[in-house]
TORDREN-762619 format. One record per residue (C-alpha): residue number from 1; residue in three letters; z, x, y. Coordinates in pm, 1 decimal, decimal comma, padded with zeros to 6 digits, always signed. Each point is the difference from the previous one (the first is absolute). Layout:
! TORDREN-762619
R  voza  pagu        c3        c1        c2
R   NUM   ALA         Z         X         Y
...
! end
This chain:
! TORDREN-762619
R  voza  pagu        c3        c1        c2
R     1   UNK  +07582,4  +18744,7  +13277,7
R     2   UNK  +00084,8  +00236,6  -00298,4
R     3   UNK  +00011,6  +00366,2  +00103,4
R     4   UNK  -00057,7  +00296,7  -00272,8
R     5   UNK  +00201,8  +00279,0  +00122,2
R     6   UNK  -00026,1  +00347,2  -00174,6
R     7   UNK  +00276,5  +00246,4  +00007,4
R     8   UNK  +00206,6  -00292,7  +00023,7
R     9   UNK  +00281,2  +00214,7  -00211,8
R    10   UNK  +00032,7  +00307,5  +00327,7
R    11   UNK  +00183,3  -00026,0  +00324,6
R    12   UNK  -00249,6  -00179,4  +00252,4
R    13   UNK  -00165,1  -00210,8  -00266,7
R    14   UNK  +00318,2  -00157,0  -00118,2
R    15   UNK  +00070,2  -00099,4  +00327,8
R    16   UNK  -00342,9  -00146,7  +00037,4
R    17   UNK  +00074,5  -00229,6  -00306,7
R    18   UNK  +00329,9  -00122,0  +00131,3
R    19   UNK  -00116,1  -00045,2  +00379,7
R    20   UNK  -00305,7  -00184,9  -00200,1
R    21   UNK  +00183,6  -00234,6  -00163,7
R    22   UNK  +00237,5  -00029,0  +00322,4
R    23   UNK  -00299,1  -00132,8  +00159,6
R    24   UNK  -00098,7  -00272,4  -00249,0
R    25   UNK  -00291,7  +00208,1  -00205,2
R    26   UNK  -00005,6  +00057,0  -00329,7
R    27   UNK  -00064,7  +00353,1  -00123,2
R    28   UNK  -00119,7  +00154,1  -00324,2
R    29   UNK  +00107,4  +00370,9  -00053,2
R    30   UNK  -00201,2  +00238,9  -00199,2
R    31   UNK  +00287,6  +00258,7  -00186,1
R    32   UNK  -00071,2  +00246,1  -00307,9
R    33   UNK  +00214,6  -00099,0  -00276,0
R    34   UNK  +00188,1  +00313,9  +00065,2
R    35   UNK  +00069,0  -00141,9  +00348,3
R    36   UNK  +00352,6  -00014,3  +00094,3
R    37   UNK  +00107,9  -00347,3  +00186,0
R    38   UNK  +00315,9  +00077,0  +00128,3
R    39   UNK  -00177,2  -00112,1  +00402,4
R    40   UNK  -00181,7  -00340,4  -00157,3
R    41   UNK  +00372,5  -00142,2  -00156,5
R    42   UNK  +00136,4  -00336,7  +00120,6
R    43   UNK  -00370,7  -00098,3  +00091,9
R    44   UNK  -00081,2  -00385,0  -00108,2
R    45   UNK  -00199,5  -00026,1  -00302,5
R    46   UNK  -00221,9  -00275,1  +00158,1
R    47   UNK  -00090,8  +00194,3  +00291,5
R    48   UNK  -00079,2  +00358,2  -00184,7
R    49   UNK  -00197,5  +00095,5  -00285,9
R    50   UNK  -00018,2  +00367,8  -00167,0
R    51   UNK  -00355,7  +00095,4  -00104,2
R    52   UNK  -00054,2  +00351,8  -00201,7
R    53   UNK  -00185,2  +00241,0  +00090,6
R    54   UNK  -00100,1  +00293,8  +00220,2
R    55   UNK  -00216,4  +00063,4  +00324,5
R    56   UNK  -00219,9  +00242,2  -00164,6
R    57   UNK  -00079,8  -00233,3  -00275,9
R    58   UNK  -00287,2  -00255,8  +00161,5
R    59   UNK  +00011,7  -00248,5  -00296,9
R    60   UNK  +00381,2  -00036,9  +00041,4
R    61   UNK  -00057,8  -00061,2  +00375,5
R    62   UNK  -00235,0  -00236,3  -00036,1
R    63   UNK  +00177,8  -00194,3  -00207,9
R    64   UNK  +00334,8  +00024,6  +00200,7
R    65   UNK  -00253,1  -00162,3  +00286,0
R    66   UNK  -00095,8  -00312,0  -00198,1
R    67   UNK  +00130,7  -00274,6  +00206,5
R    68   UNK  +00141,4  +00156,4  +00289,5
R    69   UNK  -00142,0  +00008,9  +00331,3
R    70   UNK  +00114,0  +00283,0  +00132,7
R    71   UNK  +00117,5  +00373,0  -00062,4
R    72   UNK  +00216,7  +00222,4  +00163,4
R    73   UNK  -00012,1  +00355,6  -00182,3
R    74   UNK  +00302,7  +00248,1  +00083,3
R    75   UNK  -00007,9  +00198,1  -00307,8
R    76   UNK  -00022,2  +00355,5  +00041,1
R    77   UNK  +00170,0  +00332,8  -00042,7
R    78   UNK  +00160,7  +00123,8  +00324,3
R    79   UNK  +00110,0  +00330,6  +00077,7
R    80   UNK  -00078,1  +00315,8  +00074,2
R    81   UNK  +00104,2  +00219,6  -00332,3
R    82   UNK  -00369,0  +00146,7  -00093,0
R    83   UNK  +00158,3  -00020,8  -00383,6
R    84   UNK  -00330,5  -00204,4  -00086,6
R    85   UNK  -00245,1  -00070,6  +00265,3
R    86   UNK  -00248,0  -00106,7  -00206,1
R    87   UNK  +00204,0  -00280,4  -00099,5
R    88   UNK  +00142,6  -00121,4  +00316,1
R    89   UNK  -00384,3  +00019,8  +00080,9
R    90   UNK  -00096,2  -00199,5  -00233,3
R    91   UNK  +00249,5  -00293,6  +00066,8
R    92   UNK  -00029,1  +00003,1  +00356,9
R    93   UNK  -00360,4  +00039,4  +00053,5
R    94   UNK  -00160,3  -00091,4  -00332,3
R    95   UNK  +00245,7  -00330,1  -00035,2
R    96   UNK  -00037,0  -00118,7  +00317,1
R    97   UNK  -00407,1  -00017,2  -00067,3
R    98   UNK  +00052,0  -00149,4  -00318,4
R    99   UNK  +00254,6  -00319,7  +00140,0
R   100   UNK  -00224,9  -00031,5  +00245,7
R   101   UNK  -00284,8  -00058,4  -00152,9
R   102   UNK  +00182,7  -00177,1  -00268,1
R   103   UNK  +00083,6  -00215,6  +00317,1
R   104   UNK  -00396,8  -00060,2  +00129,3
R   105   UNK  -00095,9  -00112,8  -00314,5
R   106   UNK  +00297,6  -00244,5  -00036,3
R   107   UNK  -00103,5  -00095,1  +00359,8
R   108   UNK  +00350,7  -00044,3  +00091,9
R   109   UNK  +00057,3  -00082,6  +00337,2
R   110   UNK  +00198,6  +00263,4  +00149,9
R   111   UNK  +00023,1  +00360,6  -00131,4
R   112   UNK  +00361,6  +00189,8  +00147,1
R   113   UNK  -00072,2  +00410,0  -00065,9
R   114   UNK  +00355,9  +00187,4  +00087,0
R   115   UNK  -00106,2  +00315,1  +00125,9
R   116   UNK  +00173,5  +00285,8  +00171,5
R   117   UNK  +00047,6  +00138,6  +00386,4
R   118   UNK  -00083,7  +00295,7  -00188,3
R   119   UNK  -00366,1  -00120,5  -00041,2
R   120   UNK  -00027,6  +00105,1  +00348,6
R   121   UNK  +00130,4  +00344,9  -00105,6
R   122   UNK  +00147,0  +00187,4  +00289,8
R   123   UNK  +00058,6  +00229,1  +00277,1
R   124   UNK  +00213,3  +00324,6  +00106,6
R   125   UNK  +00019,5  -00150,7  +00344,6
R   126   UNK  +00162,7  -00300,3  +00180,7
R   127   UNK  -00229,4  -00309,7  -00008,5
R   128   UNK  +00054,2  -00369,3  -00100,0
R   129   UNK  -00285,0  -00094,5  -00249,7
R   130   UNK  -00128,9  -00365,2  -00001,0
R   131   UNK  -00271,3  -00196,8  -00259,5
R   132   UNK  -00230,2  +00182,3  +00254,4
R   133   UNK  +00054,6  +00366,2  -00026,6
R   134   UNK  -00213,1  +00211,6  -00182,4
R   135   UNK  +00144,3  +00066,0  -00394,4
R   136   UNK  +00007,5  +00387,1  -00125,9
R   137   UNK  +00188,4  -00063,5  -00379,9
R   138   UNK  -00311,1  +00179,5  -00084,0
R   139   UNK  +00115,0  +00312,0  +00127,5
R   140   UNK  +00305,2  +00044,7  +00056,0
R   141   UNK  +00105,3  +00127,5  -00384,1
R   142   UNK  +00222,2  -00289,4  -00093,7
R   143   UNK  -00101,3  -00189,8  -00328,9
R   144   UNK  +00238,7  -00336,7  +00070,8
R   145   UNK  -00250,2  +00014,1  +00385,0
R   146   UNK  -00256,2  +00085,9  -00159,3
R   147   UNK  +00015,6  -00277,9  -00288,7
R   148   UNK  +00099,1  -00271,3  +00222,9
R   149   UNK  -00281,0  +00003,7  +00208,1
R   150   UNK  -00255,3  +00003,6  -00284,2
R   151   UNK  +00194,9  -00292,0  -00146,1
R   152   UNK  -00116,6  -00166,5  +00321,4
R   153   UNK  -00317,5  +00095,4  -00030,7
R   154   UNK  -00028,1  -00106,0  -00354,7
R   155   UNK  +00139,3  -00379,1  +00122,9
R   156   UNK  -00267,8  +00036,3  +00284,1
R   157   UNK  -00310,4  +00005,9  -00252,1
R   158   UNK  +00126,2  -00320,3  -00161,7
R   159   UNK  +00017,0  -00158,9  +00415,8
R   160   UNK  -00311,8  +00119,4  +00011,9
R   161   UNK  -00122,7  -00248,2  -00239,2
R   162   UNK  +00196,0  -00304,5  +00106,4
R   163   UNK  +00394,0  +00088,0  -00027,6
R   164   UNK  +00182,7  -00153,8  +00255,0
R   165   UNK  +00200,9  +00299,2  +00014,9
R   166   UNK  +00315,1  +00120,0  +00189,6
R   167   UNK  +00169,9  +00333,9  +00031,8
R   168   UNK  +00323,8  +00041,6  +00056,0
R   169   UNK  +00132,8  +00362,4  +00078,8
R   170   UNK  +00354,3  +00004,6  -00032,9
R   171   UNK  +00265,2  +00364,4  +00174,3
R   172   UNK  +00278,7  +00096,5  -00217,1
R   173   UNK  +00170,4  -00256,5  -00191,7
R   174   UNK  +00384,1  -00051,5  +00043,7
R   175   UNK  +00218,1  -00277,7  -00112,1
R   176   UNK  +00168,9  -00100,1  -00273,6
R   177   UNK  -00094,9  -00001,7  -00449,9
R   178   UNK  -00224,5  +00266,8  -00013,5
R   179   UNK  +00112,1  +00056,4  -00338,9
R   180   UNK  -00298,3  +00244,8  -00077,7
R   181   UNK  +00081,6  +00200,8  +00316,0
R   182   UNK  -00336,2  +00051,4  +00117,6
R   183   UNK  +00007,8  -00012,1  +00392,5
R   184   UNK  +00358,0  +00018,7  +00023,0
R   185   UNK  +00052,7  +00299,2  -00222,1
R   186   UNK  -00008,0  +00204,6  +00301,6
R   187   UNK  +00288,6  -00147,0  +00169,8
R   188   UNK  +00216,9  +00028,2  -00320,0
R   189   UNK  -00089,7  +00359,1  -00050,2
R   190   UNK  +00155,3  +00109,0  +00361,8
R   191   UNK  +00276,2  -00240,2  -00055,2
R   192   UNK  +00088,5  +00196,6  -00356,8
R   193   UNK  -00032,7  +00329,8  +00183,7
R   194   UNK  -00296,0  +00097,6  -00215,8
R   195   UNK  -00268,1  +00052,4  +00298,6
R   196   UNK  +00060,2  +00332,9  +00099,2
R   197   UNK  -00131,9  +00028,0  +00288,8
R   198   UNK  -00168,9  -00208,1  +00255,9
R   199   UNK  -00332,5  +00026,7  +00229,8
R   200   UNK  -00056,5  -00194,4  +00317,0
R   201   UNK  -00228,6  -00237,8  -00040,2
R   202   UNK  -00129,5  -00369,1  +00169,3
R   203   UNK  +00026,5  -00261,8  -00319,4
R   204   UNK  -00030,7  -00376,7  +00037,8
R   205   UNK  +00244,2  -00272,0  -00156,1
R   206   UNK  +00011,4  -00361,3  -00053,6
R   207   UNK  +00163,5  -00245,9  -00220,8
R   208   UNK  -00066,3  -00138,0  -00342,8
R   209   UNK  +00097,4  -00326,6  +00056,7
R   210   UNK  -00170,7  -00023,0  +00324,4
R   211   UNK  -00346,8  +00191,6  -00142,6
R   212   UNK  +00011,2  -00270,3  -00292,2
R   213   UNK  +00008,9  -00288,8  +00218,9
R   214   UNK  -00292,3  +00124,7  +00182,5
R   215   UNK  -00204,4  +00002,1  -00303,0
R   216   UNK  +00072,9  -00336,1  -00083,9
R   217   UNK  -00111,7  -00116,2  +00337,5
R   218   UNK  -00304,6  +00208,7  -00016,1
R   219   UNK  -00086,5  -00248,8  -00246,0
R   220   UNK  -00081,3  -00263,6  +00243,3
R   221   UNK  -00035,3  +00184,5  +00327,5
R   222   UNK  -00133,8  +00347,5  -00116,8
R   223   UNK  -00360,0  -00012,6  +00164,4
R   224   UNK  -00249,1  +00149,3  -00292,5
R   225   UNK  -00125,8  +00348,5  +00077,8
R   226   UNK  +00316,2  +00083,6  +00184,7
R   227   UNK  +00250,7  +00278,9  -00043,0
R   228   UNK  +00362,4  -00031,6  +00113,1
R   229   UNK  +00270,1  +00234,5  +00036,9
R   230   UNK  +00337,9  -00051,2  -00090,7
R   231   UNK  +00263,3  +00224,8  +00192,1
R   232   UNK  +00242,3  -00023,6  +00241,8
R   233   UNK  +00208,2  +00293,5  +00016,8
R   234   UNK  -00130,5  +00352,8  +00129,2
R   235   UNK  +00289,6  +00255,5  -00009,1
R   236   UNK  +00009,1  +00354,5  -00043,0
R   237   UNK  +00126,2  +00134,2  -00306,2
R   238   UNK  +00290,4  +00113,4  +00183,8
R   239   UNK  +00087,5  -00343,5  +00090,3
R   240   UNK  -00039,1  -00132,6  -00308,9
R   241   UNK  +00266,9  +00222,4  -00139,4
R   242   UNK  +00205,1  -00040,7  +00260,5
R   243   UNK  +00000,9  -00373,9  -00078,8
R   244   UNK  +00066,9  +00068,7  -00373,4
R   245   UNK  +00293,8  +00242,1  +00107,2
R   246   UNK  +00152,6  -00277,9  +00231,3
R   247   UNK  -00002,3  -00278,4  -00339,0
R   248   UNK  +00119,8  +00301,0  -00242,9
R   249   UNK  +00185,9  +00272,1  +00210,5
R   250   UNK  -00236,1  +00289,5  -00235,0
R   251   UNK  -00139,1  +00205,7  +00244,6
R   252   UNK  -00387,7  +00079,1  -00052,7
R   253   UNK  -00103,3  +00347,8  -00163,2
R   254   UNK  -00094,7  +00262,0  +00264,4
R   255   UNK  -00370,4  -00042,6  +00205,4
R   256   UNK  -00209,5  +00282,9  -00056,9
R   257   UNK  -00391,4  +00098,1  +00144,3
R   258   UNK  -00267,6  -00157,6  -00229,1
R   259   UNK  -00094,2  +00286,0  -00115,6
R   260   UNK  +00322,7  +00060,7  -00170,0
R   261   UNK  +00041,5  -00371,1  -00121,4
R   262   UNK  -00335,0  +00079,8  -00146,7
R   263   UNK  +00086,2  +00308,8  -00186,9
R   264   UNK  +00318,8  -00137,1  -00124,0
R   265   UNK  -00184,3  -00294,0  -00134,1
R   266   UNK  -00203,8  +00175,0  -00209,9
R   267   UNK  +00303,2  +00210,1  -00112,6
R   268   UNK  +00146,4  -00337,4  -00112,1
R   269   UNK  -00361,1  -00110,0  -00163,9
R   270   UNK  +00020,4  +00294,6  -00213,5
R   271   UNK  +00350,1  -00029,9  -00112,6
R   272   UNK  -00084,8  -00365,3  -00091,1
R   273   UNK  -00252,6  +00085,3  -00239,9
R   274   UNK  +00179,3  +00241,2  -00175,9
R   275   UNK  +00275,3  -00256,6  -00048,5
R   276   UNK  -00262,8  -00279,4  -00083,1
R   277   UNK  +00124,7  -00217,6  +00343,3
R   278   UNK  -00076,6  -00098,0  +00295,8
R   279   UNK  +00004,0  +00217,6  +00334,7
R   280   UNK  +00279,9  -00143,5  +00265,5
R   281   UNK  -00241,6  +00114,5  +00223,1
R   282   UNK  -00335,3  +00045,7  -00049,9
R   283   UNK  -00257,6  +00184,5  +00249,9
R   284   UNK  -00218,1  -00363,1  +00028,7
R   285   UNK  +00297,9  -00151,5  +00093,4
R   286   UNK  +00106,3  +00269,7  +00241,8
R   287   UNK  -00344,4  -00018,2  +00171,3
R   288   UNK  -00008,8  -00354,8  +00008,6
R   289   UNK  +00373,8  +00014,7  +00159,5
R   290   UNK  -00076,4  +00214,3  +00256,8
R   291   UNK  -00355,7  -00147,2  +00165,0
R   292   UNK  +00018,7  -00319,1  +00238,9
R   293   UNK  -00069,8  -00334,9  -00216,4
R   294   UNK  +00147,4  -00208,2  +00285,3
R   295   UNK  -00193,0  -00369,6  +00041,0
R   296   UNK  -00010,8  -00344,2  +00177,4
R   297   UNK  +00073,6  -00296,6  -00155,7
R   298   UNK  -00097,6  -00218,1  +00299,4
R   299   UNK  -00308,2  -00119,8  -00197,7
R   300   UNK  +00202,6  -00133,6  -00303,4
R   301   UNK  +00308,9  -00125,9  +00257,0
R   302   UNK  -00296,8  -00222,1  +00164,4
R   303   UNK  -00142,2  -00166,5  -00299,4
R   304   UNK  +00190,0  +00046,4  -00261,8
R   305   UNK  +00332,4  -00110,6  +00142,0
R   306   UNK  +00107,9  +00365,3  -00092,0
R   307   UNK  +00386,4  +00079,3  +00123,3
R   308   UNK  +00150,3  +00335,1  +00020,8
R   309   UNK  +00330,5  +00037,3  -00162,1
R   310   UNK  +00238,9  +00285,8  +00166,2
R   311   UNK  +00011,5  +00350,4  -00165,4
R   312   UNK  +00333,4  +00026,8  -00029,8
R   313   UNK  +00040,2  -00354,4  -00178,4
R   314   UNK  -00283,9  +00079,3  -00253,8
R   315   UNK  +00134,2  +00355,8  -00075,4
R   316   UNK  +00344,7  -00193,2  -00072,5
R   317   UNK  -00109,6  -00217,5  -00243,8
R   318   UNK  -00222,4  +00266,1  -00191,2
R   319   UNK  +00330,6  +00242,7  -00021,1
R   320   UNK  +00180,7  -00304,9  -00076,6
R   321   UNK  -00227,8  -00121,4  -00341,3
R   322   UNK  +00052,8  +00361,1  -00085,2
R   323   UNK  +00356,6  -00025,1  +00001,7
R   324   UNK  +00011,0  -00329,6  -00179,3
R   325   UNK  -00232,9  +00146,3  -00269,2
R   326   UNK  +00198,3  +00261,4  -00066,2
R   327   UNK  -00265,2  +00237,9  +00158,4
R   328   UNK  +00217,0  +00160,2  +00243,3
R   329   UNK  +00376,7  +00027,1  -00057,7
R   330   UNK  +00217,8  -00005,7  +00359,5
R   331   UNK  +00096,3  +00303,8  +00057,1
R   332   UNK  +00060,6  -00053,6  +00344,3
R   333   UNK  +00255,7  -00221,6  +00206,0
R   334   UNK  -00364,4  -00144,5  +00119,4
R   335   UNK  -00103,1  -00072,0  -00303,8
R   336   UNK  +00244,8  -00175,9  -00107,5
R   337   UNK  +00043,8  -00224,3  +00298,1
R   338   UNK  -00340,5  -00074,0  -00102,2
R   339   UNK  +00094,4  -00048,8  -00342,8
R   340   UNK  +00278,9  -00191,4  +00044,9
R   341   UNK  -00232,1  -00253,3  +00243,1
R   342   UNK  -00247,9  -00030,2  -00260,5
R   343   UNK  +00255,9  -00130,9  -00253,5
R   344   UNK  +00138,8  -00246,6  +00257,4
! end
């Protein structure tokens, strides 16, 4: 089977390629010709082909399709700076629709979507959320929620009409060659000391590595009209940085109330723009650190084969790839034990 895989260049879609060809298939990626392909080098030349193009261009999509029987899109723009929502909207949302359709017409037999746990959106109190629980993106005044679910919805008019479509809805991303620091980009900012403060919060983690080998065996044993959630690990905020200070020895920035972590963001936001950058922290982000986006993955763990990789070894090999990149120098006796391991 030959797989097309956009946003094969980014951190989970990379993975997808390699755990593709791992697994015997072959894969066509769909880059820009801008596309950097630092994650796609060393890949056999028989078992991967590069076709140009873009998700919001149909025609380039279409023919990207021709002669593969399935798709697995994981292109989009993930975060939660509000620099250009009308962008991110357009990928997420307005790309998904067009692949998938793209797909329908090629009648491919499979159709992967990579969505988000943030589909679901969230909430300010405790609660596990499954494929079941009722979705409020809509409303909770996050554009990355909000953008994510409509890109499901887009997908779903396409399975509407025949798409043998499957969602998956990956947590946080960790692990290693994130080289565009989109899900990650987080951890490095409290591990550089530029978060300034902190809000508790209930986040969700998994595993690259793990989260692409689940789409490759939702290839075969994803059931069509099914959503799966890929998770694993609900902490606290304050555990999670408790975890990063145990790998690094930096202590995390000080907790403060919400409403604080709130005002500071936008303090941050406005700074930004006057310096043309982006916010460390932005207000999206702080809301969407501080509600409950915790999840079950028992769904995916019972057909898709998916594992759950420990927090503590995932967080180590993200702060690790920034070491080796030269992303984070060791500044710490920590980091350089980790450093020093990575070389080895």
């Amino acid at each position: 089977m030959k797989v097309l895989v956009t946003g094969a260049t980014g951190f989970l879609g990379s993975w997808v390629v390699h755990k593709l060809v791992e697994s015997g298939y072959a894969a066509r990626v769909l880059v820009r010709k801008s596309s950097k392909l630092d994650n796609l080098q060393g890949l056999p030349s028989d078992k991967v082909e590069t076709a140009y193009g873009d998700v919001l261009d149909g025609d380039s999509v279409r023919a990207a399709l021709e002669g593969c029987e399935a798709v697995i899109h994981t292109a989009g723009v993930p975060h939660f700076n509000p620099d250009n929502p009308d962008h991110m909207y357009r990928v997420n949302a307005t790309g998904a629709g067009i692949v998938m359709e793209a797909a329908l017409s090629a009648k491919v037999q499979k159709a992967i979507l990579t969505s988000s746990v943030a589909a679901i959106g969230g909430s300010f109190s405790v609660r596990t959320a499954t494929e079941d629980t009722p979705v409020n993106a809509d409303d909770i005044g996050l554009d990355y929620s909000r953008s994510k679910l409509h890109g499901e919805r887009e997908a779903q008019k396409a399975a509407a009409k025949g798409l043998p479509l499957v969602i998956l809805r990956p947590a946080v991303i960790l692990g290693p060659n994130d080289i565009l620091q989109s899900s990650t980009s987080t951890i490095l900012a409290f591990v550089r000391r530029k978060m300034p403060v902190y809000v508790e919060g209930r986040p969700s983690f998994g595993d690259v590595r793990e989260m692409a080998a689940a789409h490759v065996a939702a290839l075969h044993k994803g059931r069509p009209g099914q959503v799966y959630i890929l998770g694993g690990n609900n902490v606290t905020l304050t555990e999670l940085l408790t975890a990063i200070e145990d790998l690094t020895g930096i202590a995390p920035p000080p907790r403060v109330p919400y409403p604080l972590a709130y005002s500071v963001a936008g303090v941050l936001e406005y700074m930004a723009r006057l310096h043309k950058q982006h916010a460390s922290l932005s207000r999206q982000l702080a809301k969407a650190g501080h509600m409950c986006t915790w999840v079950s993955s028992d769904k995916a763990k019972a057909e898709l084969d998916y594992t759950i990789r420990p927090l503590a070894d995932s967080l180590r090999d993200t702060i690790r790839f920034f070491l080796t990149t030269g992303r984070l120098k060791p500044s710490t006796a920590k980091l350089r034990a980790l450093a020093d391991n990575s070389r080895n």
